[in-house]
C-alpha positions as CSV (number, residue, x, y, z in Angstrom):
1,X,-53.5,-26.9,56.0
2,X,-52.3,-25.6,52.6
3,X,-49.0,-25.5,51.1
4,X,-49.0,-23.4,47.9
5,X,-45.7,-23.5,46.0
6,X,-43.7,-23.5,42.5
7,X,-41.1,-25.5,41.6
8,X,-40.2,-23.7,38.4
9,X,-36.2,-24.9,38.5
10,X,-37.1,-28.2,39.5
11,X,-39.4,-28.8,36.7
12,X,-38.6,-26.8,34.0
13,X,-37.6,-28.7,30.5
14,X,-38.6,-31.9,32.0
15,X,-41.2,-34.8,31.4
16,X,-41.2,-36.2,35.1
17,X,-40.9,-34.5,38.3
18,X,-41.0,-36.4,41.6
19,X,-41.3,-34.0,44.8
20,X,-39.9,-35.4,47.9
21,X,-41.6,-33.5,50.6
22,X,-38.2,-31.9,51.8
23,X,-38.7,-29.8,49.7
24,X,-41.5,-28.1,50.7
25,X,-40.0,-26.8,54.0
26,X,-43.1,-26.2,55.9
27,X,-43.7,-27.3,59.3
28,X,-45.7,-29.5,60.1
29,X,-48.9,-28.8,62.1
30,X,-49.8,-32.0,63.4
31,X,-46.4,-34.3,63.6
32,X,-48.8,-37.7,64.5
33,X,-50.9,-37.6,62.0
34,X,-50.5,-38.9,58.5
35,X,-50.5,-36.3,55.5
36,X,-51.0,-36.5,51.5
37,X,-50.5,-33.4,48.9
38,X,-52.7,-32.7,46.6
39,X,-50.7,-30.6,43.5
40,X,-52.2,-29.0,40.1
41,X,-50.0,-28.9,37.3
42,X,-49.9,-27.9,33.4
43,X,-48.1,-29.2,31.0
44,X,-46.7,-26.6,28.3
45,X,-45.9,-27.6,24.9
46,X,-42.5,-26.9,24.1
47,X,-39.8,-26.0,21.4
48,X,-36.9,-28.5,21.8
49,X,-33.2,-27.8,20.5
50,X,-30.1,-29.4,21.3
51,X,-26.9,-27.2,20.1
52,X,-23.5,-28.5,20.1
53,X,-20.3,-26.9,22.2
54,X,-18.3,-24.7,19.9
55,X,-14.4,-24.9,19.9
56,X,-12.7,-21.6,21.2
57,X,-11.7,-20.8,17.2
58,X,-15.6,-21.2,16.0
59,X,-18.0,-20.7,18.9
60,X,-21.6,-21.7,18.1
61,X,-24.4,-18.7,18.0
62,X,-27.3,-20.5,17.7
63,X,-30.8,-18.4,17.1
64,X,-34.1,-19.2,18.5
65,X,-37.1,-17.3,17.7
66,X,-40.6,-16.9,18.4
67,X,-43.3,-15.0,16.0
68,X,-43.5,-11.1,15.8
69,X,-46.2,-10.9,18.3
70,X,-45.1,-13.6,20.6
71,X,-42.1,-13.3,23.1
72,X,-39.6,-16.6,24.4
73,X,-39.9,-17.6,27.7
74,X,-37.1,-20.8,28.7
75,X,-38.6,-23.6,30.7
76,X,-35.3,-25.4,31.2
77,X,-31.6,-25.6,29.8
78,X,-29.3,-27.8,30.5
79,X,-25.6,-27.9,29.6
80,X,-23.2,-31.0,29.4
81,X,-23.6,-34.8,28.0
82,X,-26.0,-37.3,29.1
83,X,-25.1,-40.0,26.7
84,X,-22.5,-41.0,23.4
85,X,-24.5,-40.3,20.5
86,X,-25.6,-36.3,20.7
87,X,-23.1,-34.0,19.4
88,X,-20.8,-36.8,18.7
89,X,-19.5,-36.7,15.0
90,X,-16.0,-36.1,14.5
91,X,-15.3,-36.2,18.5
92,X,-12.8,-38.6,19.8
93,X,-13.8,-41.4,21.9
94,X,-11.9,-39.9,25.0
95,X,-14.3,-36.3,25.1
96,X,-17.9,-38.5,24.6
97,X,-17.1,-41.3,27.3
98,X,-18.6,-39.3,30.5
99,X,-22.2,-39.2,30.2
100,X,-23.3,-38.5,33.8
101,X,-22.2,-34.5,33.7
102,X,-25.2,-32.2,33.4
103,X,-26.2,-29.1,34.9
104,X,-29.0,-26.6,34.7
105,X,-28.5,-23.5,32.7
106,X,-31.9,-22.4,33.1
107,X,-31.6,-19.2,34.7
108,X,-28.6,-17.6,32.4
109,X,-30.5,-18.8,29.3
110,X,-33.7,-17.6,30.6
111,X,-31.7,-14.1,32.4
112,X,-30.5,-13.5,28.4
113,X,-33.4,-14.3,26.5
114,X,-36.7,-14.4,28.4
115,X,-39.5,-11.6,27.1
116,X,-37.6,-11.4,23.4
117,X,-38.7,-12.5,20.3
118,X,-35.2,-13.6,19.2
119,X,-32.2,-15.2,21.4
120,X,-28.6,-15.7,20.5
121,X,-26.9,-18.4,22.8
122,X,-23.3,-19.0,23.2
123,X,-22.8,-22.3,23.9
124,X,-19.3,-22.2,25.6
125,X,-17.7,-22.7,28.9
126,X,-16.7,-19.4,28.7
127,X,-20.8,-18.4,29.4
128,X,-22.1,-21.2,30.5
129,X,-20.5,-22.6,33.5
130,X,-18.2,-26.1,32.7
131,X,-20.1,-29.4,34.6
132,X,-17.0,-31.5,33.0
133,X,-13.3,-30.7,32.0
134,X,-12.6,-32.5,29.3
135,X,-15.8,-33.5,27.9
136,X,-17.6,-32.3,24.9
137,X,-20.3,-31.3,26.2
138,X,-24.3,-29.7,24.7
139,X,-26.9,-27.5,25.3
140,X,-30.2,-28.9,25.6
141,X,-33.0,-26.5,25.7
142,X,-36.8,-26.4,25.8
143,X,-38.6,-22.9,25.4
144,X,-42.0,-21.6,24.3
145,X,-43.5,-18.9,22.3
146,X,-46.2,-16.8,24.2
147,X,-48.4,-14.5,22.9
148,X,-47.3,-10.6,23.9
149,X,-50.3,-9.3,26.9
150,X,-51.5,-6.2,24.7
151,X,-52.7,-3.3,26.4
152,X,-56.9,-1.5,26.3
């Protein structure tokens, strides 16, 4: 019996990925007897950036960029605050204290800037959707440059 799936939103951006077997929504052929999955994986070396919230006088445009001949592709975004020191200069206390509000952004950033060779992100609640009122929040991001598929 084989089960061939992607988890591209579960994985994407991170460094571990543990698959419950939930998730794979199949049936299950022989209920009695005992199963195992076998999976094949790759692991993609990717650009990291973290960019900072911008108020609602100064919102923050930040610019990522691949080579002429390559285009972006986003393997996972997440927007919000996973601990007190990222983004944290200047804040008060009060906007860093919730470090437990993150959600994935994957598919807008990926929906705006996949197949380019240059992105501009707003990081605001205004386009990416608010995981916590009241906290300052980030946008972490890992992407990779791929080479452009020319044509014979």
């Amino acid at each position: 019996y084989l089960v061939f799936r992607v988890f591209p939103s579960s994985c994407d951006g991170k460094k571990t990925y543990e698959l419950s077997m939930k998730e794979l929504h199949t049936s299950d052929p022989c209920p009695t007897v005992s199963k195992y999955l076998e999976t094949d994986y790759i692991c993609v070396r990717a650009t990291h950036k973290t960019i900072c919230e911008g108020s609602t006088k100064h919102l923050v445009d930040e610019n990522i960029s691949a080579g002429r001949r390559q285009l972006i592709f986003i393997l996972g975004a997440y927007f919000g605050r996973q601990d007190k020191k990222t983004c944290s200069k200047g804040r008060p206390e009060s906007e860093i204290q919730n470090c437990d509000c993150s959600k994935s952004v994957t598919d807008i950033v990926a929906h705006n800037c996949n197949g380019g060779n240059s992105c501009n992100i707003e990081v605001s609640t205004k386009v990416l959707t608010d995981p916590c009122t009241g906290t300052y929040k980030y946008l972490e991001l890992a992407y990779e440059c791929q080479s452009k598929k020319t044509s014979p």
